[in-house]
MARKERO-152457 format. One record per residue: residue in one letter; x, y, z of N, C-alpha, C in turn. Coordinates in steps of 0.05 Angstrom, whole numbers, plus 5000, padded with zeros to 4 digits. Layout:
N
AXYZXYZXYZ/...
//
This chain:
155
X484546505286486146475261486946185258/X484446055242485545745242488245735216/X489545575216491745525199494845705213/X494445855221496945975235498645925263/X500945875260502245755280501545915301/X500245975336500546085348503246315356/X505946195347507546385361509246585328/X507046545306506746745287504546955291/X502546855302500147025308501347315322/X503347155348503547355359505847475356/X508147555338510447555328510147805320/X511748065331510748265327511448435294/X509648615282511048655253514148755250/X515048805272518248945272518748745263/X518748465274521248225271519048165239/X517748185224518148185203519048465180/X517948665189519848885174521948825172/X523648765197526848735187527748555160/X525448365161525848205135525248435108/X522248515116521748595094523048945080/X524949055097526149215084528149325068/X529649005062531248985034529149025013/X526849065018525249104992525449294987/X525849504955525449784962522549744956/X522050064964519750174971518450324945/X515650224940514150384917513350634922/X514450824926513851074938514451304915/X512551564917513251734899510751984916/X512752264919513152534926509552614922/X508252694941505452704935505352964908/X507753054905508253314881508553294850/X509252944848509552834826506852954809/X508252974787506553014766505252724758/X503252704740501552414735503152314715/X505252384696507452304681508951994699/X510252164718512852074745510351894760/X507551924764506351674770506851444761/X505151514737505151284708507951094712/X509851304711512551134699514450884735/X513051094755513750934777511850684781/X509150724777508150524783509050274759/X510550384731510750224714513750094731/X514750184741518450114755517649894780/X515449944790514449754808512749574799/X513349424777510549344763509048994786/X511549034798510448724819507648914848/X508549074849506449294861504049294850/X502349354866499449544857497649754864/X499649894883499650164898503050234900/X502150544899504950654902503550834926/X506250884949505551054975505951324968/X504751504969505051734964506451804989/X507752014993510152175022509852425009/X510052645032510352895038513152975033/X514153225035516653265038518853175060/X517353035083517652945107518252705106/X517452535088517852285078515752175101/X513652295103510552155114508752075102/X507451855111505451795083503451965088/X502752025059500452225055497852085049/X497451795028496551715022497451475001/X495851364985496551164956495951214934/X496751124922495251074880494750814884/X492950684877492950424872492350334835/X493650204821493150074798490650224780/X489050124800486050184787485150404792/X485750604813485850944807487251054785/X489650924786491851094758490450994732/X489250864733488150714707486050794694/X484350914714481551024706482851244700/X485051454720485051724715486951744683/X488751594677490051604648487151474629/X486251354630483951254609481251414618/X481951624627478651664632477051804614/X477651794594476451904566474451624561/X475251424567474151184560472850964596/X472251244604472251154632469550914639/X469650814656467550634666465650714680/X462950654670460350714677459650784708/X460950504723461550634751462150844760/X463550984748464551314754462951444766/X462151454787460851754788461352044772/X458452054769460252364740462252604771/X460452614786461752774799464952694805/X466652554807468952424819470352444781/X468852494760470952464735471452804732/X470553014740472753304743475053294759/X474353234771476553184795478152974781/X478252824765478952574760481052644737/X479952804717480952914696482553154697/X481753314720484053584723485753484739/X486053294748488853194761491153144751/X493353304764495653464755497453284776/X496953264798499353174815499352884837/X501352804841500152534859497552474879/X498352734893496452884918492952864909/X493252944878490652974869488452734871/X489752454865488652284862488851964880/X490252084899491151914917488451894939/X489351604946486751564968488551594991/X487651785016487951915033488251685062/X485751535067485151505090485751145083/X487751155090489950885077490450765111/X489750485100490150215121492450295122/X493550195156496950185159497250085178/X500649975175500849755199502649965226/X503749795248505350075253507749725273/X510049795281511749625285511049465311/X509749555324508949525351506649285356/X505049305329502749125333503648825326/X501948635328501848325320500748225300/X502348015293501547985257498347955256/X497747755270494847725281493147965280/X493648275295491148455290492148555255/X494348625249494948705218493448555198/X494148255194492248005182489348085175/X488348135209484848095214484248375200/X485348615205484948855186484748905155/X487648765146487848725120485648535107/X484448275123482248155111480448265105/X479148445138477248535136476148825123/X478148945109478649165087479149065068/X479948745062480248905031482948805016/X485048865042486748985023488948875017/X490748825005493048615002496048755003/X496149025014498149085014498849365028/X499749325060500349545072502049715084/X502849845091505250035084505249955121/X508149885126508649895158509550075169/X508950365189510050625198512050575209/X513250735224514950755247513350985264/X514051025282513051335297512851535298/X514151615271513951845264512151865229/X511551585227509351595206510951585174/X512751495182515251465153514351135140/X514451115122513850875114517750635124/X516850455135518450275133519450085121/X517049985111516349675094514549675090/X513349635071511249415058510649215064/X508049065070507448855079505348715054/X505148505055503148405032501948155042/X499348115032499147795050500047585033/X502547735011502647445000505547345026/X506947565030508447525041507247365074/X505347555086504747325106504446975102/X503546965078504146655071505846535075/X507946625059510146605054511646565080/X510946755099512246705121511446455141/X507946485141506646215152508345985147/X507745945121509445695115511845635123/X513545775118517345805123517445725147/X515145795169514645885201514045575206/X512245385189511145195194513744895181/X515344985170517044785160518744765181/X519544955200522144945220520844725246/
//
């Protein structure tokens, strides 16, 4: 990891959750109707996934932006679609229905360094940090690892 201070590399995600959990959390009940999507993901609009949770307050999965987007416009849907994935797409009634399942995650124990190399190598810009019992804690983003690089590199 060229550009990163060594003793950020290895700085474990707890000592940044603690920072990052004055943030609230984009989260909504995998039972939500696609209404209470719509309007959460509109309350989080700095977001571009909302975490879906169980009654347990476990993550179940996400919505990201561009799922909720196809499934409210999909009358006008994009060619990409698989036809098969627009029934499913269009009878969807509840969070659960349209959420992607098998969701990157960080967990408190690991180092920013393997989180980083994951999130590059997926993709993804924004991941939900567990605790042990699989509860969402914080949110992580790589804008925020920046953010921290830097801050990390001025002291």
């Amino acid at each position: 990891m060229r550009g990163i201070k060594e003793e950020v590399e290895h700085m474990k995600i707890s000592e940044l959750a603690a920072i990052l959990k004055k943030r609230k959390l984009p989260l909504i009940h995998e039972d939500a109707d696609i209404r209470e999507v719509v309007d959460a993901m509109i309350r989080y609009e700095c977001n571009r996934l909302l975490y879906v949770v169980d009654s347990n307050e476990k993550l179940s999965g996400v919505i990201s932006l561009r799922v909720l987007s196809r499934h409210v416009f999909s009358p006008s849907h994009e060619p990409q679609i698989h036809p098969r994935f627009l029934i499913s797409m269009i009878t969807a009634k509840k969070a659960k229905d349209i959420m992607q399942k098998n969701t990157v995650v960080a967990t408190e124990e690991e180092e920013v360094k393997q989180v980083l190399k994951r999130m590059i190598r997926t993709g993804v810009e924004d991941i939900p940090v567990l605790d042990k019992e699989k509860r969402i804690i914080a949110d992580l983003t790589l804008a925020d690892l920046l953010r921290f690089v830097v801050n990390s590199n001025e002291h």
